[in-house]
N, C-alpha and C positions, 0 to 999 in steps of 0.2 A: 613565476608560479612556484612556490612552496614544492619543496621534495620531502619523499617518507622514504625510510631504509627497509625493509623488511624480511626477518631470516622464518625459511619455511622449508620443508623438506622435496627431497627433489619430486615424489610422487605427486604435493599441492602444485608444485610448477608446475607439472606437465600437464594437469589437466585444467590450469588456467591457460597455459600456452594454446592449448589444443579448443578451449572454452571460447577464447578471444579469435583464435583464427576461421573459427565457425560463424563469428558473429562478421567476420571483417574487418574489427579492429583492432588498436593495439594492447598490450598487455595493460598499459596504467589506464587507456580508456575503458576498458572492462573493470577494471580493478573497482577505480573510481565507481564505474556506474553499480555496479553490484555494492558495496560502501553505501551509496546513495540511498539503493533500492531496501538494504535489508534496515538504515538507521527511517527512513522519513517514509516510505510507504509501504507500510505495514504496521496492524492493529495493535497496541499495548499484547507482551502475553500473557495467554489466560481473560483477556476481551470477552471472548464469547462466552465463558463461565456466567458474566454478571448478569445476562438476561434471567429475567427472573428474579435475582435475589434482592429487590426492593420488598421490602413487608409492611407497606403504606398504603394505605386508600386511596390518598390523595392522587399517588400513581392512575389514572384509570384510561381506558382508549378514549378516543374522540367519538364522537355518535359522528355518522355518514351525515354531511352535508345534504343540506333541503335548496336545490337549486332552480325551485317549481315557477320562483316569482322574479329570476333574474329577468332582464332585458336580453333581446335577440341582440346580435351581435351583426354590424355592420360586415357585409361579404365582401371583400376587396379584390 
């Protein structure tokens, strides 16, 4: 597995030290998972600003589905 070097001051160590030993793991499996967490789950920034700012018609909600004339559904 690939190794990283990384120079940080001693106050970021201690509170990854102390971050990781809360979680039960070790320092690169924290490291790593936090990496993980903050590049691949989490929204573009500034996401939520976009609601809204399409200025097109065509944009429009869906009408509520009419489900008057479906078939009953087999009870298993």
């Amino acid at each position: 597995m690939p190794q990283l070097s990384l120079y940080i001051d001693k106050t970021t160590l201690q509170k990854i030290e102390t971050a990781a030993k809360m979680e039960h793991i070790s320092i690169s499996k924290y490291v790593v998972k936090k990496l993980n967490e903050s590049m691949f789950n989490a929204w573009p920034q500034n996401y939520q600003s976009l609601y809204g700012s399409i200025q097109d018609n065509t944009f429009t909600a869906d009408r509520p589905k009419d489900f008057s004339d479906d078939h009953e559904r087999e009870l298993l």
